[in-house]
C-alpha positions as CSV (number, residue, x, y, z in Angstrom):
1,X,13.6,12.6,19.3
2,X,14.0,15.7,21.9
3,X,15.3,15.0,25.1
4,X,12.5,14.9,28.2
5,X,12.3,17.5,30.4
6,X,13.4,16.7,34.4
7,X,10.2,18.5,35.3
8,X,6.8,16.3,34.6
9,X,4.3,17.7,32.8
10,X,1.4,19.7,34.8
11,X,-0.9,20.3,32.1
12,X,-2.7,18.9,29.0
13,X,-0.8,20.5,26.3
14,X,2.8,20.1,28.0
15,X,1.7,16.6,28.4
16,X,0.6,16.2,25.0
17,X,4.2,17.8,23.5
18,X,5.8,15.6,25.4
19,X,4.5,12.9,24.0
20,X,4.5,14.0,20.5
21,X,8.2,14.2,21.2
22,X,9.2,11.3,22.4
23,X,7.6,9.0,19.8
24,X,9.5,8.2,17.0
25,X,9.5,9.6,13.1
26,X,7.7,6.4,12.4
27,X,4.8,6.7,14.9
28,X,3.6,10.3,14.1
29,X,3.8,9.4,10.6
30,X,1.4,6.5,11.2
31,X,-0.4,8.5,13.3
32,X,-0.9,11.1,10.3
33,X,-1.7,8.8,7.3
34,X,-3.6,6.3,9.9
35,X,-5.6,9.5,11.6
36,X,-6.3,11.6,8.3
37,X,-6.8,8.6,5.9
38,X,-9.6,7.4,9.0
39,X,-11.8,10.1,8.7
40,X,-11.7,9.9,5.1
41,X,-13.0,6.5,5.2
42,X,-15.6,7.2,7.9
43,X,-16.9,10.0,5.8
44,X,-17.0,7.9,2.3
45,X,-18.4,4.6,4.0
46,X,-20.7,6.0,6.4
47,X,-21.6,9.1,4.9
48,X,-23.1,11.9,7.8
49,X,-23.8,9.2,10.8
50,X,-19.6,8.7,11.1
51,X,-18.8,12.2,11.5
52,X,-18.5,11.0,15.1
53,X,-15.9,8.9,14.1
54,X,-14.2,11.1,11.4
55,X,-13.8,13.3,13.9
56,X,-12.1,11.4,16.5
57,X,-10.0,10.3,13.7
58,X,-9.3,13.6,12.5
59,X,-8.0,14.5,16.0
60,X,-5.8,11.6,15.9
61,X,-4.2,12.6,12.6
62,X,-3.8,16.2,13.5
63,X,-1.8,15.2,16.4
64,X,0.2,13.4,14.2
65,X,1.0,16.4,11.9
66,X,1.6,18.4,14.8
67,X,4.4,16.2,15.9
68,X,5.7,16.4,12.2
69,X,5.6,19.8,12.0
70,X,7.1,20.3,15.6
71,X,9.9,18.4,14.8
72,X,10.8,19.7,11.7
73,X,10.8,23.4,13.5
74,X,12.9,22.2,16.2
75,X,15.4,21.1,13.6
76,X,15.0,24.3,11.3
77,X,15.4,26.3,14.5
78,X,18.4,24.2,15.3
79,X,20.1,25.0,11.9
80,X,21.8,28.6,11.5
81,X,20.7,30.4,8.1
82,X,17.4,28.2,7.6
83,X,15.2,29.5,5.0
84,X,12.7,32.0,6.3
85,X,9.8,30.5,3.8
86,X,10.1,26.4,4.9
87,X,10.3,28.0,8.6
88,X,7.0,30.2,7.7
89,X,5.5,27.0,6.4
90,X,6.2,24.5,9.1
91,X,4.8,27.2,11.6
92,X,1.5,27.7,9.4
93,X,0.9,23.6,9.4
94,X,1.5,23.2,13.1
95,X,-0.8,26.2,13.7
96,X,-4.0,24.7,11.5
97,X,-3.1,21.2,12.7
98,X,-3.2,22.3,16.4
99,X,-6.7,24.4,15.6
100,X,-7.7,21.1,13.7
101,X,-6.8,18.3,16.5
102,X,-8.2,21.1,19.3
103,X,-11.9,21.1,17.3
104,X,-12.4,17.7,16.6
105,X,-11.5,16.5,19.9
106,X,-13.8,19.0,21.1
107,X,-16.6,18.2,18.8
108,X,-16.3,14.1,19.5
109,X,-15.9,14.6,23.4
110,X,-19.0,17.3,22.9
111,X,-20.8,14.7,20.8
112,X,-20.3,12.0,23.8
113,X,-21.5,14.1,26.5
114,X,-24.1,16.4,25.7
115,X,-26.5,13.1,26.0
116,X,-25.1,12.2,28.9
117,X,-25.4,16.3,30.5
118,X,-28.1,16.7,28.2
119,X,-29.2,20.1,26.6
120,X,-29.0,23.4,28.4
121,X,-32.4,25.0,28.8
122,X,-32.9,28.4,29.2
């Protein structure tokens, strides 16, 4: 675990790093395998009408490989001589899990407003 800050977080993605690094090696794991393997099972059992869910799961799990993937680039930064391709790789996952997490969130809070906004009409 990384140390907190003295400053609180003012805004969603400090907030969210934060969090990601104070939760133990455990809990973003289970976040991972519970988040990923989720939207999985939404998708098998309830075909197209859970993509609502898979989606929300899918966020859940990205955040969890995030976190991994964070941690694993603090430590690599941490450690003089690391190897340039495991840093390259680390970077890479943390990039497409933080594009993954940003688009499903977006697509299950869109999916749960747009009836509520409804449908712009031009």
């Amino acid at each position: 675990m990384v140390e907190d800050p003295s400053v609180p977080p003012d805004t969603l993605s400090e907030l969210l790093t934060l969090a990601a690094r104070r939760a133990k090696d455990g809990q973003l794991a289970t976040l991972a395998i519970a988040g990923c393997g989720g939207a999985v099972i939404f998708v098998l059992v309830l075909g197209r009408a859970g993509w609502l869910g898979a989606a929300a799961e899918l966020a859940i799990g990205s955040f969890g490989v995030w976190g991994i993937a964070d941690r694993e680039l603090n430590l690599l930064y941490a450690t003089p001589g690391s190897a340039r391709g495991r840093v390259l790789r680390w970077r890479i996952t943390k990039g497409v899990s933080a594009v993954t997490a940003t688009l499903a969130a977006v697509t299950a809070f869109g999916a749960m407003f747009i009836p509520l906004f409804g449908r712009w009409k031009t």
